[in-house]
C-alpha positions in Angstrom: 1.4 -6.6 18.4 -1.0 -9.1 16.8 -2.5 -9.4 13.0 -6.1 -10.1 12.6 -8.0 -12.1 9.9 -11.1 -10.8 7.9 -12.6 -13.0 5.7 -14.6 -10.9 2.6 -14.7 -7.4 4.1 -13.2 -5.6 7.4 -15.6 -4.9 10.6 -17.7 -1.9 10.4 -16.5 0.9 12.4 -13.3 -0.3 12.7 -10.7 2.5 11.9 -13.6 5.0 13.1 -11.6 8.1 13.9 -8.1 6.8 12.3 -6.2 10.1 10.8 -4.2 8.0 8.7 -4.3 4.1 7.9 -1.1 2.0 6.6 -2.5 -0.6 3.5 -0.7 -2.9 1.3 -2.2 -6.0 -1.1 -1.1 -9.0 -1.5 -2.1 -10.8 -5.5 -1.3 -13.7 -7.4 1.3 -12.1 -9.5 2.5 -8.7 -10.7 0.5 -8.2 -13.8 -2.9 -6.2 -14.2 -5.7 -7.7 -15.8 -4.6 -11.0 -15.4 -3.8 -11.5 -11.6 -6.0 -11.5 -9.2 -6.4 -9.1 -6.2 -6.6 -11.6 -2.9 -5.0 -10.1 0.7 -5.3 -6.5 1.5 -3.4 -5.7 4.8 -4.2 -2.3 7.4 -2.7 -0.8 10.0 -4.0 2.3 11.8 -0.2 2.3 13.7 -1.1 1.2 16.9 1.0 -2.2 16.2 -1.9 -4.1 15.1 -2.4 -5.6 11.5 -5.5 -6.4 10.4 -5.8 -8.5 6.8 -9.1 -9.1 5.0 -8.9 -12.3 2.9 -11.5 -10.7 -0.2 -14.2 -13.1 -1.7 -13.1 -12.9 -5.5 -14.5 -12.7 -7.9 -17.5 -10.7 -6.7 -14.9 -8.4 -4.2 -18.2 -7.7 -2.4 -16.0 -5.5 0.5 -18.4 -2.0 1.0 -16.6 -1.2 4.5 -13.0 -1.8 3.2 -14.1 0.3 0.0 -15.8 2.9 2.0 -12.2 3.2 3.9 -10.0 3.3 0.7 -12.1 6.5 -0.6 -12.5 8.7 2.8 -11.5 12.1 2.1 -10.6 12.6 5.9 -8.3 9.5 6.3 -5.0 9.2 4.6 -4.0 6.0 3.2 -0.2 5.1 3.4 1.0 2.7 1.0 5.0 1.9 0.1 5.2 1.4 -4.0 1.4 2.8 -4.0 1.0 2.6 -7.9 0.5 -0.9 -8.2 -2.2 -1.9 -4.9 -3.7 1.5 -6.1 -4.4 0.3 -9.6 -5.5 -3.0 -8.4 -8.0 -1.7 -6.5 -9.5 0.9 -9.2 -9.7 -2.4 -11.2 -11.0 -5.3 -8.9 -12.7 -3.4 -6.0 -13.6 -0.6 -8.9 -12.9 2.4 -6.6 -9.9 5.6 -6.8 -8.2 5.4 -3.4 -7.4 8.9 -2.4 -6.2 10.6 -0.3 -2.7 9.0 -0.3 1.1 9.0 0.4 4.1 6.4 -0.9 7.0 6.2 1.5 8.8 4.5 -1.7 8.3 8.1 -3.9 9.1 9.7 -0.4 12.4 8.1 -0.2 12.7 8.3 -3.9 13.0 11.8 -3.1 14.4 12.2 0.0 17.1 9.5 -0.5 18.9 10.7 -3.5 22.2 9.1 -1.9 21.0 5.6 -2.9 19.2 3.7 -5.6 17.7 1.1 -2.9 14.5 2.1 -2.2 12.6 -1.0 -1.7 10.7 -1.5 1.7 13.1 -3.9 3.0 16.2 -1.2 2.5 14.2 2.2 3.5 12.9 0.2 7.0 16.1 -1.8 7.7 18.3 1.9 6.9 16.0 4.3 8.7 14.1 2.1 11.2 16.7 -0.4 12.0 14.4 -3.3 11.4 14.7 -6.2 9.2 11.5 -7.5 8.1 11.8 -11.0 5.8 10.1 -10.8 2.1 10.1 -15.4 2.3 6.8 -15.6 1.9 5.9 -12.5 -0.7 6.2 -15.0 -4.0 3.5 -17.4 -2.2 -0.1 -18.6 -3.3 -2.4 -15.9 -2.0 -5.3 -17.3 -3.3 -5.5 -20.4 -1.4 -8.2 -21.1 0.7 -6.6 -20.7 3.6 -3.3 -18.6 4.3 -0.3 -19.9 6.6 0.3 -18.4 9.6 4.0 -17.6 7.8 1.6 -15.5 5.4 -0.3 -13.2 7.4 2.8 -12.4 9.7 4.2 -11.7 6.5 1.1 -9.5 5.1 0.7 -7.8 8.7 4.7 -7.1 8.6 4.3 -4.6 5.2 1.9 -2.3 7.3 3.1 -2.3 10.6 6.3 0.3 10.2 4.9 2.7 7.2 3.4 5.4 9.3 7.1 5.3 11.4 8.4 5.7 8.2 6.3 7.9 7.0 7.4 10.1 9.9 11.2 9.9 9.3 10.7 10.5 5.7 8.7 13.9 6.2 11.3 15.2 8.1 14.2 14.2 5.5 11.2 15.8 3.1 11.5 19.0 4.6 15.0 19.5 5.4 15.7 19.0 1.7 12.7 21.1 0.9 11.0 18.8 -1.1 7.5 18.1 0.2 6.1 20.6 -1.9 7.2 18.0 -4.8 6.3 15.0 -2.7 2.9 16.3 -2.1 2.2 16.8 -5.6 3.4 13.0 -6.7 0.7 11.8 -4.1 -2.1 13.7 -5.6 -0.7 12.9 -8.9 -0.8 8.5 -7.8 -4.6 7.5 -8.0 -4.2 9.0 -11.9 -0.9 7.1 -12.7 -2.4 4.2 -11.4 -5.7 4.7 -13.8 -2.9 4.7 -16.7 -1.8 1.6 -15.8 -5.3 0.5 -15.7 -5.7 2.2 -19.1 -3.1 0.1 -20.7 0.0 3.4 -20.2 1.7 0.7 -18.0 4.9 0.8 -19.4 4.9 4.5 -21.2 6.2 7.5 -19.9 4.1 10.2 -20.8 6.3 13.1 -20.1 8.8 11.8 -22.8 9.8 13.5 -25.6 9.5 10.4 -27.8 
């Protein structure tokens, strides 16, 4: 198992003939339009992480964009909404195809309201990965080893996950419903983008 650092863009070729690729981002806060993308973090599940350090405010990454809009490889993401809409608005592209292990336990997991990476992986993976260094400054220069061990831990288990979750998925015979939140993500996230952050369209009122 080992993480490895990009800076500005991933290698060429990379995740050539990857079915499936596990991403997640790391910014400078939590609100869109005024914090910056920095960190975005891939796995291809074969226990390696690696994490491009982007070159803001250009984002100048055409490999890592190619990647995120390849109809043939699914992108994995846990809580997909936000990094989604983060890149539609920084790296200006609609990451599809995709699938969230946080709707997937959202609707798989009815027995519990915790459905935050830390619970699903420590509950159906047994592992307890440490969220110390999430609220840390990703725009620095240069990232601590504590961070990328931290970015690299947020992609290494989803496609595991992703497998558990599919089966719960079926046996409660809701994929059909999962599949159509997926499809359904890239357009929340333009919402979001859009200013419909914080509305519920499907409301009455």
């Amino acid at each position: 198992m080992a993480h490895h650092l990009h800076k500005g863009d991933l290698p060429e070729g990379l995740f050539a003939g990857s079915e499936s690729v596990a991403i997640d981002s790391e910014t400078m806060g939590l609100r869109l339009g005024r914090d910056p993308l920095c960190v975005v973090q891939l796995s291809c599940g074969d226990g390696d992480a690696h994490i491009v350090q982007l070159d803001r405010p250009g984002y100048d990454a055409p490999v890592l964009k190619k990647l995120l809009t390849a109809p043939e490889i699914l992108k994995i993401f846990h809580f997909g909404r936000f990094d989604i809409a983060m890149f539609q608005l920084h790296l200006r592209v609609v990451t599809t195809p995709v699938y969230c292990t946080k709707i997937a336990s959202k609707l798989a997991r009815t027995y519990t309201d915790r459905h935050g990476l830390k619970d699903v992986t420590r509950e159906l993976l047994g592992i307890d990965i440490s969220k110390a260094q999430q609220s840390s400054d990703w725009g620095a220069n240069r990232l601590s080893p504590e961070q990328l061990s931290y970015a690299a831990s947020d992609v290494l288990n989803l496609h595991t996950l992703k497998s558990r979750l599919d089966d719960m998925l079926v046996r409660e015979g809701r994929m059909e419903f999962a599949k159509a939140c997926f499809d359904f993500l890239p357009h929340r996230a333009a919402l979001d983008v859009g200013g419909w952050d914080e509305i519920d369209i499907f409301a009455h009122g």
